[in-house]
Phi, psi and omega in degrees: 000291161341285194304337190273317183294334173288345233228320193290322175281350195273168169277149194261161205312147170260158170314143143265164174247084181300107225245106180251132160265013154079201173321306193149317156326056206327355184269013193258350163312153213256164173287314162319321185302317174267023149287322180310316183312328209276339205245351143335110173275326167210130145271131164249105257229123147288137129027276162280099052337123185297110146339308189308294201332327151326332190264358171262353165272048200278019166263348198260175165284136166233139194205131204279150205206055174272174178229128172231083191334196195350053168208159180309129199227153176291154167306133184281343183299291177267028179254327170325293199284345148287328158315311203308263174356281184310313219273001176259339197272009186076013178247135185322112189235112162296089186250122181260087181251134193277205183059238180220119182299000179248025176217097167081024182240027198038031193289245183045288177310290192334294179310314171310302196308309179284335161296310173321307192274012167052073206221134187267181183210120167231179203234107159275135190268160191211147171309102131001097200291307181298347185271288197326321180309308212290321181317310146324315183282000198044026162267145175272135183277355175229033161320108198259033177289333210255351198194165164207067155155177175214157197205117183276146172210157150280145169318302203219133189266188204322291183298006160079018194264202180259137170307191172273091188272344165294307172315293198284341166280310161347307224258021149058009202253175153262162187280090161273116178264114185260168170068027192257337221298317197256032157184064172304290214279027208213262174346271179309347120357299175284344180248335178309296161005325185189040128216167177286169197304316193282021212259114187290148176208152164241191175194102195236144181249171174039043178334163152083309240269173173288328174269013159341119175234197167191126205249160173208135201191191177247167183280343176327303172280014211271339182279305229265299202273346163267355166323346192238353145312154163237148182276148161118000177258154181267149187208179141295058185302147183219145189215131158151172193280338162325319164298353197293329193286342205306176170205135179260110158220352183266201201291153155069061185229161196230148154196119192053210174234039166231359165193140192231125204213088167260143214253000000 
């Protein structure tokens, strides 16, 4: 009698929510998100994520998964396998990732990983840290006096190895580069290569955020002049003639190494 009565209660497996927390800015969160947020039973919290964002879940568990490029990181194996867990026991689960969870954030995996385990997934979309950069920047990245497209890359591929920079200079396009902070000067090189030196490039960190900084500069100076950035926070590089339009005022703005305006 017990197992029937237990067995009458227990739940049937629930959805996970690939959840994009935008920049950083909570007001930039989607009105989906933050429903998702409100009716969430487990949260899995990513690394750059604004903390506060727990205060639009006060029904969930929140359990912290972060990845943080050079610094100790969760296994994505076990964060796969906690999704797993929770979305079988029937409970709402929330993986809260920042930017936009399909661009560079490993959904991809997830999303396999949870299929396999014959688990649906659905995916709320999010701002971007390069659209937010541009935003910082008061520039359009597909301004089309100067470019007619854009191209997301990573600094580095799966095999840690270097992109194609003759290709990605090719494609006329501008460059939003993510995962580039800790290999500026290996990126401008690669690009110094096939395009010319005056070519505008930025580097904006904490996109949205109140510690936002933003650097403007070529790509030439680009080694030289970040040098004065601080590393170890994450950002954006952009490289392309599109940037010729940026305008730096707001707080934490840089431009080359002839004026400075730290907030």
């Amino acid at each position: 009698m017990d197992r029937i009565v237990s067995d009458s209660f227990r739940r049937a497996p629930s959805e996970v929510v690939l959840l994009s927390a935008g920049p950083g800015d909570l007001e930039l969160l989607t009105i989906k998100a933050a429903k998702a947020l409100a009716a969430a039973e487990v949260v899995l919290l990513d690394e750059l994520v604004d903390p506060r964002i727990v205060e639009l879940a006060p029904l969930a568990r929140v359990i912290r998964v972060g990845k943080r490029g050079g610094c100790r990181s969760t296994p994505q194996a076990f964060i796969c396998r906690l999704m797993r867990r929770y979305a079988l026991q029937g409970q709402r689960v929330v993986r809260v990732k920042g930017g936009d969870a399909l661009l560079f954030g490993r959904a991809g995996e997830e999303i396999d990983f949870l299929r396999r385990a014959g688990i649906a997934v659905r995916i709320v979309n999010g701002i971007s840290a390069g659209f937010a950069a541009a935003a910082s920047l008061g520039v359009s990245l597909t301004h089309r006096d100067h470019c007619h497209g854009i191209t997301f890359v990573t600094a580095h591929t799966h095999d840690h190895g270097e992109p194609d920079w003759a290709a990605l200079a090719a494609t006329g396009t501008t460059l939003a580069i993510y995962m580039g902070m800790s290999r500026i000067a290996s990126v401008a090189a690669g690009l110094l290569r096939h395009l010319p030196g005056h070519t505008p490039a930025a580097i904006v960190q904490g996109a949205s955020q109140d510690c936002e900084t933003c650097l403007l500069t070529t790509l030439q100076r680009l080694t030289g002049d970040a040098e004065r950035i601080v590393f170890g926070r994450p950002g954006v590089i952009l490289i392309g003639a599109a940037l010729a339009e940026a305008r730096v005022e707001a707080k934490g703005a840089m431009v080359g190494a002839d004026r400075v305006c730290l907030s």
